[in-house]
C-alpha positions in Angstrom: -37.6 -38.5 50.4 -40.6 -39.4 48.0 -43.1 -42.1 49.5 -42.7 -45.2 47.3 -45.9 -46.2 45.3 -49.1 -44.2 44.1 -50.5 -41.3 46.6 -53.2 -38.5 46.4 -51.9 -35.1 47.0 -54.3 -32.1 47.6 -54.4 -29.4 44.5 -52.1 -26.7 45.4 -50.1 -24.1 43.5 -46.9 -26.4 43.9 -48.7 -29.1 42.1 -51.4 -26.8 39.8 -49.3 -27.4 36.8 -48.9 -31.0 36.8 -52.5 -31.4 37.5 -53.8 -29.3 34.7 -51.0 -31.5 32.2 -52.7 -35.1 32.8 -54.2 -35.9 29.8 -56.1 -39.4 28.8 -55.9 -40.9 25.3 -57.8 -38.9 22.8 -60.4 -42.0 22.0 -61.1 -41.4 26.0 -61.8 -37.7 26.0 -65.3 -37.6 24.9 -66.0 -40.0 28.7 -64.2 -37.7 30.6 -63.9 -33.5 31.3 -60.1 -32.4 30.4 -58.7 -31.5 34.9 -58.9 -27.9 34.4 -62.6 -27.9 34.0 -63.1 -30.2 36.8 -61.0 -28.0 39.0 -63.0 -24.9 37.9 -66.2 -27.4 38.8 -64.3 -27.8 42.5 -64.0 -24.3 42.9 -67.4 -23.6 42.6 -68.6 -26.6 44.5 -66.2 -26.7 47.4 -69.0 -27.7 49.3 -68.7 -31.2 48.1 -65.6 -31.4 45.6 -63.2 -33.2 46.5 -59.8 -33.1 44.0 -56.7 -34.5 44.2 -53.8 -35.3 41.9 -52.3 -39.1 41.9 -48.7 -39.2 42.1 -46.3 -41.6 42.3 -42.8 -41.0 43.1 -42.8 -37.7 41.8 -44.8 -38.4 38.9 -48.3 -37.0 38.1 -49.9 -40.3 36.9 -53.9 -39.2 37.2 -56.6 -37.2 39.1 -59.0 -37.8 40.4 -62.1 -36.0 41.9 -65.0 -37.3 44.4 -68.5 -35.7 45.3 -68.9 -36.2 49.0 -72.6 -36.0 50.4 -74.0 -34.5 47.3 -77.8 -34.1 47.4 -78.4 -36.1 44.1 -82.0 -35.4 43.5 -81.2 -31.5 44.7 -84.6 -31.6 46.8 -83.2 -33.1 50.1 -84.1 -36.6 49.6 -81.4 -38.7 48.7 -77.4 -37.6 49.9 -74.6 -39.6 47.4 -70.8 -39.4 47.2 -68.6 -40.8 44.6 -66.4 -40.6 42.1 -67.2 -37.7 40.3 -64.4 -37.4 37.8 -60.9 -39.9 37.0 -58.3 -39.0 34.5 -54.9 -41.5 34.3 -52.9 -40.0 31.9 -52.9 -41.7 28.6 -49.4 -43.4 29.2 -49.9 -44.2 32.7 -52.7 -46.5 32.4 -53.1 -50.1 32.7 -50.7 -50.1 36.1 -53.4 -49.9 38.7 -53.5 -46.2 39.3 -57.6 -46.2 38.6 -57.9 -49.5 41.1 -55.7 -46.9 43.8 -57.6 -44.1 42.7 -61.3 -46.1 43.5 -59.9 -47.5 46.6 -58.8 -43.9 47.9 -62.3 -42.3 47.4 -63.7 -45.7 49.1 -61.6 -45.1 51.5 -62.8 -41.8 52.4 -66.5 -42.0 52.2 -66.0 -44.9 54.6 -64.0 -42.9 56.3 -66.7 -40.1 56.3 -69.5 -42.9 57.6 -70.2 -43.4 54.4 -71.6 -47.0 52.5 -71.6 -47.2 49.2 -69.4 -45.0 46.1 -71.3 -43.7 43.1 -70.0 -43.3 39.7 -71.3 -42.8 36.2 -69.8 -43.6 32.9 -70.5 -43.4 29.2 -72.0 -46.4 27.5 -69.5 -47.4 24.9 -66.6 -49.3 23.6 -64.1 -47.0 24.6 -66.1 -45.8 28.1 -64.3 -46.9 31.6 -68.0 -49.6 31.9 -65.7 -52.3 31.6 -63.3 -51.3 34.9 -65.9 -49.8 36.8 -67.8 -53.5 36.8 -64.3 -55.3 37.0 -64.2 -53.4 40.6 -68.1 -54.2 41.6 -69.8 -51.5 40.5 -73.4 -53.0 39.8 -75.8 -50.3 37.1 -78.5 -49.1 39.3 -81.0 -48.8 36.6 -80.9 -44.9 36.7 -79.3 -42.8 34.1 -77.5 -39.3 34.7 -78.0 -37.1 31.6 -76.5 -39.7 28.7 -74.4 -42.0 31.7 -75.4 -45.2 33.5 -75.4 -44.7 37.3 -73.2 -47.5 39.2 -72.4 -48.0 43.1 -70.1 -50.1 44.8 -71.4 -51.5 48.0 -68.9 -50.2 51.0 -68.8 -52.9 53.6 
């Protein structure tokens, strides 16, 4: 019997396929790396990577992927997790599975010891800016490559 309402799901070959087939809305694209290259991006950084498909019922509706303790600065001086990647498939959207998908990866940082979520987004019209500070995401000032830096304080 299938749990009722959303749910994250490790990567595994049962589910591979239905992973790799989530595709956002092609004005989204340019904010967001297609799953398979984010899953290539978890296999080499296991270390931190952390992947997992949203279903619900036994529909693929998203994925999502978090960095946990991350060493931002990559000199040992500041440690980070977040949300390191979110794709709701195009048709999917608009029925909470991003909200679920935030709360999950808050979830586990706190769960981890962990007090506030990262994310970064493209600037834009058609960039996620909007949802991210719908949820409390405040920009930190910083920039990451062409994206604004946000965190959501974890209390």
């Amino acid at each position: 019997m299938t749990t009722p309402g959303p749910r994250l799901e490790e990567i595994t070959s049962r589910n591979l396929a239905a992973a790799l087939g989530i595709r956002v809305r092609p004005d989204q694209e340019h904010a967001v790396e297609p799953v398979a290259e984010s899953l290539a991006e978890a296999y080499v950084r296991g270390d931190v990577a952390w992947p997992r498909l949203i279903v619900d019922g036994d529909r693929p509706v998203g994925f999502l992927m978090a960095f946990l303790d991350i060493d931002w600065n990559q000199d040992g001086t500041l440690v980070r997790s977040g949300l390191w990647r979110l794709n709701i498939a195009a048709d999917e959207q608009g029925r909470g599975y991003g909200r679920f998908a935030v709360r999950s990866v808050a979830a586990e940082i706190r769960r981890r010891g962990g007090k506030e979520l990262h994310v970064t987004w493209h600037p834009g019209p058609t960039g996620p800016e909007g949802f991210y500070l719908g949820l409390g995401f405040r920009p930190t000032g910083e920039t990451s490559g062409d994206q604004t830096v946000g965190v959501l304080e974890l209390s």
